[in-house]
Structure formats: structure tokens, C-alpha cells
N, C-alpha and C positions, 0 to 999 in steps of 0.2 A: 504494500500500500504506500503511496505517495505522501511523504510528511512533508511540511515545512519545518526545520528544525532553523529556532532561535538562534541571531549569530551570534559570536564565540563572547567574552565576558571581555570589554576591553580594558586596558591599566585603570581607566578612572573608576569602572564597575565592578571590575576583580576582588575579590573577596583578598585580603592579607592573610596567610598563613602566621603563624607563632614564630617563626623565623625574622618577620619584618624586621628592618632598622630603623622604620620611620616611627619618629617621637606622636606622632598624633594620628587615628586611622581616620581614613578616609569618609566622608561623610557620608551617611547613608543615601543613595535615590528610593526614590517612590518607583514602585515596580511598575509599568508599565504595562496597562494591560492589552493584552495579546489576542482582538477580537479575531474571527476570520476577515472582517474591513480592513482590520490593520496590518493582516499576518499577507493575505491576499497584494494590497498597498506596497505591500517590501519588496514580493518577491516579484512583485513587476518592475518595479523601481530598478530591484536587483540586474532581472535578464534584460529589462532595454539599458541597462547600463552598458554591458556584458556586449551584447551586440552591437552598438554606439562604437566599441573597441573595435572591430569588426570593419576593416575598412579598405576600399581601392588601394592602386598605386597612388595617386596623387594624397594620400593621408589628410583629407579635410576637415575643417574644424566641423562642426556639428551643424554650427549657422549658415555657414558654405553648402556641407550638403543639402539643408532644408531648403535652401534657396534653390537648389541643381534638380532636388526632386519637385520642388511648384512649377518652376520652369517647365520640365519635364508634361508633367499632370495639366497643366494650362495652355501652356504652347508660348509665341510670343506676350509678349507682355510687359507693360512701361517698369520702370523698377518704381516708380509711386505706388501702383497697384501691388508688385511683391513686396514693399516696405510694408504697407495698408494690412495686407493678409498675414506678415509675419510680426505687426503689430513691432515695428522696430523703427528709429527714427530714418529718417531720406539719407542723412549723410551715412545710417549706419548701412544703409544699403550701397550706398555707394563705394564705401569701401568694401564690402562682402562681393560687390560686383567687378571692380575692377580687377579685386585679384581673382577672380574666377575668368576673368577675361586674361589678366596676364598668365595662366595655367591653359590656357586654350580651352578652357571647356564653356565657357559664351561665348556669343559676340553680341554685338551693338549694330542696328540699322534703325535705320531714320523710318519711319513710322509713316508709310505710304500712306495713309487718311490726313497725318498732320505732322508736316515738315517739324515740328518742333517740339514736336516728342521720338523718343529712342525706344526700338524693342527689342529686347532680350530673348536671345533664343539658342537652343545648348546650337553645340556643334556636336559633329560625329565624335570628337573626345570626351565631349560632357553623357553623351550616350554612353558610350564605351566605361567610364568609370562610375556613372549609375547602375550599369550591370556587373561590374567586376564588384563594386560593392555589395550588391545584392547577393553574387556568388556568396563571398567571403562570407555576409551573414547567413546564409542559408548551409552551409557548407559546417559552421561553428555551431550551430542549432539541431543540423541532421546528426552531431556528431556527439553534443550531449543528450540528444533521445536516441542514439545507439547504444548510448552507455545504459537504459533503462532495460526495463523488463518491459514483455507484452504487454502487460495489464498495466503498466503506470505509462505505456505510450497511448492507451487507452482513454484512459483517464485523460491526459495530457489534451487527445485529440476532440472527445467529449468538452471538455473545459475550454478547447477554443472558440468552440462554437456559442457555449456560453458565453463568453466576453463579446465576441462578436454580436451578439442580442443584446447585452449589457451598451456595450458602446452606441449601439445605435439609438438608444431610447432618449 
């Protein structure tokens, strides 16, 4: 059966053995309680961290690639409207753009409805490293549900579907 198991006790939580040197122990915390909301909440935290890792040749920061995959999922597009959607200010798009432009994986053209806007639109590189990405995560994912049993890839495959229902409500 599939647990979540608690992670490990860190120096600030660790319990002091009789051993200790230190003159004063450590303050107690209030235990934390460990609903399935919250236990659920970790270990999602956990594996999109985990796959976050998980990444092309070009090694982009996380804003980079959120920006590679709207691109992607929208098609062209001004960077006002991918600032707007990534809820990030203009100038911070603009630098998340340029250097996606100086890595080749954008480019910039002039916005055939109105000369005085720019649209963004990957190139064959920014393709290319949205799917070597996807590999990579898909690759790290298939490899710790190899490490399982039937029955907890079961589970696993059952529970996505559940999230998948959860997310969309």
C-alpha cells in the first residue's frame, strides 16, 4: 500500500539525545497536524519540485520555461498578453524574453495587424527543448513508478485521474 511517510526530523525539530553539548534544549514546536489536505499538499509540492529538476539542454529557469510553454499552448503572442497571463510585470517579461530570444528559442516579429506591436513565437529550438524537456520529465517519472509495485502504480494511476477532477472544478 502507498504511504506518505513524514519527512525526516530536521536539526531545528530533532529531538537531542543525552549526549547533547548544548547548554539549553531546543524549544518545543506544536506538532503539526498531518491532515490528508496537508499530507496530499507536500507531496505534490514534493514531485513538481522533483520534476521542475527535470530539465532540457538549455537548463531554464522555471519563468523561462512557463513563458516557452504559453508560447507554445497560445501560439504568437505580444509579451503584454504573456506578462498579463503570467501575472509578472512588462519589464519582467522582457527580460525572460530576451534571453529566450538570445538562447534561440523565440523570436520577435512585428505584429502584421499593428506595426507597433511584436509577436512572440518559439522557433524550431524552443520546440525542440519543450520536448527534450518533457522527455526528461516523463523519463524521471516513468522511472520512479518502475520503482513501484502493481498495485501502488494502480493507485498512482487511479489518483491521477482524481486530481485531474479535483483541478478542474
Amino acid at each position: 500500500m502507498l504511504r506518505i511517510m513524514p519527512p525526516p526530523a530536521s536539526p531545528a525539530t530533532a529531538v537531542p539525545d543525552d549526549s547533547s553539548t548544548s547548554a539549553a534544549p531546543a524549544p518545543e514546536r506544536p506538532a503539526v497536524a498531518q491532515t490528508p489536505a496537508a499530507e496530499l499538499r507536500v507531496a505534490l509540492l514534493r514531485t513538481t519540485r522533483r520534476l521542475k529538476q527535470q530539465r532540457g539542454a538549455a537548463g531554464l529557469s522555471d519563468g523561462q520555461h512557463a513563458v516557452l510553454v504559453e508560447v507554445c499552448r497560445r501560439g504568437p503572442s505580444t509579451p503584454g498578453a504573456l506578462a498579463e497571463h503570467e501575472r509578472i510585470s512588462a519589464p519582467s517579461m522582457t527580460r525572460i524574453l530576451n534571453g529566450l530570444v538570445e538562447l534561440g528559442l523565440v523570436r520577435k516579429d512585428a505584429d502584421p495587424q499593428d506595426g507597433r506591436q511584436v509577436l512572440v513565437d518559439l522557433t524550431d529550438a524552443g520546440r525542440d527543448e519543450l520536448a527534450a524537456t518533457r522527455r526528461a520529465r516523463d523519463a524521471w517519472l516513468a522511472d520512479q513508478l518502475d520503482r513501484l509495485d502493481a498495485a501502488d502504480r494502480e493507485t498512482l494511476r487511479r489518483a491521477a485521474e482524481i486530481l485531474v477532477e479535483v483541478a478542474a472544478r
